[in-house]
Residue, then its C-alpha position, 0 to 999 in steps of 0.5 A: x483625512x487624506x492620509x487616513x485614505x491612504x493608509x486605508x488604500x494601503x491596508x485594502x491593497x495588502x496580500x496579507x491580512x490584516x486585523x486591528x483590535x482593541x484592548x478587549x480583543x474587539x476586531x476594529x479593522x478587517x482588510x479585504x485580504x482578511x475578507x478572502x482568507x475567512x470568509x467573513x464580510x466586514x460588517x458581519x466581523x467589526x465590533x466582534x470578538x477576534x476569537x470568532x475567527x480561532x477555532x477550539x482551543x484557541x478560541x476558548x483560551x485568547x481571552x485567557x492569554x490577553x489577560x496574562x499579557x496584561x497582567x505581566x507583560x509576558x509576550x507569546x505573540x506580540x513580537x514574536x510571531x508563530x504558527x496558528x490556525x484560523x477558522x473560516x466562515x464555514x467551518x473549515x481550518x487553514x494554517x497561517x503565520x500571525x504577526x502581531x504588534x502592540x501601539x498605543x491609540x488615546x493611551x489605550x493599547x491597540x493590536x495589529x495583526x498581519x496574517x499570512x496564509x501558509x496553506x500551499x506551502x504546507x500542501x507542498x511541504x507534504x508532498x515533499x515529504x510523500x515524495x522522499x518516503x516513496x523514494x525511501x520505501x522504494x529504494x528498500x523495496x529493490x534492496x529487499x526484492x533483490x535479496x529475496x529473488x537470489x535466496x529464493x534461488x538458493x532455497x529452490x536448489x535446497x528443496x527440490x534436492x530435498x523432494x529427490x532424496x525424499x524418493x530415494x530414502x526408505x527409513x523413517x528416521x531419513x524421512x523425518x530429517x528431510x520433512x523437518x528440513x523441508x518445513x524449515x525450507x517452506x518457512x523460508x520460502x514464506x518470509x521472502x514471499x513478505x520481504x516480496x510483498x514489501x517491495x512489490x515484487x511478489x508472485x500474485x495469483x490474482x482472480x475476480x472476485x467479490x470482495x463482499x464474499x471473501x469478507x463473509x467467508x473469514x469474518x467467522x474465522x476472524x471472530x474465533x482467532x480474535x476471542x470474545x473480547x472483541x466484537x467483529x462486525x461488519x458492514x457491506x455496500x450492496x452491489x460492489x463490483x468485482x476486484x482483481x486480486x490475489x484472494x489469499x494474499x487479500x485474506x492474509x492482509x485483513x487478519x493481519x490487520x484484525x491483529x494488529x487491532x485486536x493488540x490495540x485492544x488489550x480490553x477489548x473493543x470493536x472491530x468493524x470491516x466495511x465495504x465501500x465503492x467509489x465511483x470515478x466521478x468521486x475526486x479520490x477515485x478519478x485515477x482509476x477507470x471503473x473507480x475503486x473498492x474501498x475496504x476498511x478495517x476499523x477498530x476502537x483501539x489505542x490508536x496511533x501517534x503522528x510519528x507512528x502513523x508515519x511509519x506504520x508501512x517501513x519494513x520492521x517497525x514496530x511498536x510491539x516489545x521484543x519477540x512479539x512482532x516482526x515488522x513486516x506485517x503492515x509493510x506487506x499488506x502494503x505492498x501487496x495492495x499497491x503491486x495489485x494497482x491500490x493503494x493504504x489510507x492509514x487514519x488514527x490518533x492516540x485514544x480514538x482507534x485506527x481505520x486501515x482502508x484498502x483502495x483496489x480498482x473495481x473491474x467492469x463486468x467480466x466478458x472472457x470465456x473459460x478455456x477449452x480442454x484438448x487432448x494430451x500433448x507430447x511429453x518433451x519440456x524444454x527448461x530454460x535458466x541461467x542458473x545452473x544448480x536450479x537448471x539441474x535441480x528441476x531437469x532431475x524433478x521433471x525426469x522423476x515425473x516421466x518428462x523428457x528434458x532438454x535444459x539450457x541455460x540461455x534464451x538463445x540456445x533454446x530458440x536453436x533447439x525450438x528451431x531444430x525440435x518441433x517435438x517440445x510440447x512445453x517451455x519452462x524459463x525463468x523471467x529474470x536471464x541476462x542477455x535475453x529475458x524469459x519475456x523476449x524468449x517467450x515473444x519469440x518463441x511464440x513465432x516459432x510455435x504459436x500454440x507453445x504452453x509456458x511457464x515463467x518461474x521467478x523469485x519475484x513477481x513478475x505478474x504485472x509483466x505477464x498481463x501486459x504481454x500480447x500471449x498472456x493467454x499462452x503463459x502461466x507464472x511459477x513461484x520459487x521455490x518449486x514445489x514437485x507437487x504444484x510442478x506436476x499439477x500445473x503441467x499435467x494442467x497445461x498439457x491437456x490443453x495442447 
């Protein structure tokens, strides 16, 4: 009877659980580690089934697998070891490795089980595995950020010669070589806007917004650009809040989603967008201030496997066959969600559809009041950048609009003719100089003249940098490449104001 106490003691004191079982699968022992792991207490288990503890399909097949072992003596278990799932009390599953041994008890057989919870270990071999994708997406995203900022350089010099020549040419036949080529420059221009989006680096326009709105306005669109075998519905929380973000690049992301579900509905099927608002109190949304808008697209589609859905957002992985699908699609709504503050939930499985849920940070109610419309300033703009062809390229765009340039090619040499020529009424510099950045400039030349305009122009996107500037009030940010159109709206715009 000692010893029994003792084995007992040990048993109760163990940090893994530990099960005996009869024969028949009946559960005979249930230690005070088990009662932690399930949830169950010991007379609501002994004498029970240990199936109650499996969830499906491991409950509906242990009989099944007790018997063959009986009957031929084939072990998948019993000394062996492996990988299961258990079913708590309340329903819930958690992993754990379940060793079992086989002994003998009045020539019946008996079996021990020994479970080890492996819940933390999982949990923390998850985020090892978010943490390498972040690093590999990351490293990516500079590679492809890089590559788009210096090729956006090329393609601004490219058009903007084109836009000169344009002005100089009175043959139809020139004209329409240069509009081919200036399409060909502007489809350039869009693919480094996703390889921009990808890394996180393009330029956002971002608004306040209702994202309820902007929903409603593309939901016909979507319903015409899908077709008749998809049904688009959608449903709307009333009362979300507003959202900071580029409404464009927002549109563009939904129908690349409503795409990519309608291909996974070759039959047709159902497409649902919905609205949802998250409170800061709710544990996934407590990272942002004022909660998040969630906004998901869901569709009954094929769905996707695990190691589909694993690298849905690499940058030009796609299932699609050759020629019908670049890769860049989710990879961009990606990091256009993410640069904008939010982040992607990707949930799917094969034969039950995929959901795509955007998280954005909701804003509180909005408080800034619209700027004021002045008289016309002066016509001197001071253009600032490192790379001498675009340097030339924009003077001789600016000189055909009337301006009068002063252009050079450093952040010191501007503050010496900011210093020496009060009669600059604009600055436009690039953000990304060596030596002294377009943000340094700007902050200093706001010393000089506080009411200076400027305008940023960069190939990536440097919008996060420009809100948490102290003159962002003062500036506005130009995307490469630079259109002559947009050029001339945006100062004509800004030049009133001063």
């Amino acid at each position: 009877m000692q010893t029994e106490q003792v084995l007992r003691t040990v048993i109760d004191t163990m940090i893994d659980g530990v099960i005996l079982i009869d024969h028949g699968g009946i559960i005979q022992l249930y230690n005070q580690a088990c009662q932690k792991l399930f949830g169950y207490a010991p007379e609501e288990v002994l004498g029970q089934n240990v199936k109650m503890l499996m969830p499906s399909p491991y409950r509906e097949e242990h009989d099944g697998y007790v018997r063959n072992y009986r009957e031929t003596g084939v072990k998948r278990i019993i000394g062996i070891g492996r990988e299961v799932l258990g079913r708590r009390k309340d329903g819930s599953e958690f992993p754990f490795e379940l060793a079992v041994a086989e002994a003998t008890l009045d020539g019946r057989p008996l079996y021990i089980g020994v479970i080890h919870d492996i819940t933390e270990r999982r949990r923390a071999e998850e985020m090892r595995e978010q943490l390498r994708q972040s690093q590999k997406m990351e490293a990516i995203g500079q590679l492809t950020g890089g590559i788009a900022h210096d090729f956006n350089n090329l393609l601004a010099v490219v058009m903007g010669n084109l836009e000169l020549l344009d002005m100089r040419v009175s043959d139809d036949f020139s004209r329409r070589l240069i509009d081919q080529a200036l399409h060909s420059t502007t489809r350039g221009a869009e693919l480094t806007q996703r390889l921009l989006a990808f890394g996180r680096q393009q330029n956002l326009r971002a608004k306040r917004l209702n994202a309820n709105e902007l929903i409603l306005t593309i939901s016909s669109v979507l319903r015409h650009t899908l077709g008749d075998p998809v049904t688009v519905r959608t449903s709307l929380a009333p009362g979300l809040p507003e959202v900071e973000v580029d409404p464009g690049q927002l549109e563009n992301a939904l129908i690349n989603l409503a795409l990519n579900a309608r291909d996974a509905m070759p039959n047709g099927g159902s497409l649902t967008i919905r609205t949802n608002y998250l409170r800061p109190s709710d544990e996934m949304a407590r990272s942002s201030e004022h909660g998040y808008v969630v906004i998901s697209v869901t569709d009954t589609g094929s769905g996707m496997s695990e190691e589909v859905r694993a690298r849905v957002f690499e940058p030009f992985f796609t299932t699609k066959e050759i020629g019908k699908g670049s890769g860049l699609g989710l990879s961009m709504v990606h990091g256009f969600i993410t640069q904008s503050g939010g982040h992607v939930h990707v949930d799917s499985a094969p034969g039950r559809g995929t959901e795509v849920s955007l998280h954005l940070p909701a804003l509180a109610a909005a408080t800034a009041a619209a700027p004021s419309e002045t008289d016309p300033g002066g016509p001197t703009i001071l253009l600032v950048d490192d790379n001498a062809d675009l340097r030339s390229t924009v003077s001789l765009l600016l000189e055909s609009m009337g301006y009068r340039v002063r252009a050079v090619g450093s952040g010191a040499a501007a503050l010496d003719i900011l210093q020496s020529d009060t009669s600059v009424a604009l600055m436009i510099t690039d953000v990304m100089m060596p030596g002294m950045t377009g943000m340094e400039l700007g902050e200093r030349a706001l010393r000089l003249l506080p009411s200076l305009p400027l305008v940023f122009i960069s190939g990536t996107a440097d919008a996060d940098i420009l809100r948490s500037t102290s003159f962002r009030d003062r500036c506005t940010l130009l995307a490469k490449p630079i259109r002559k159109q947009a050029l001339s709206e945006l100062l004509t715009k800004l030049l009133r104001r001063t």
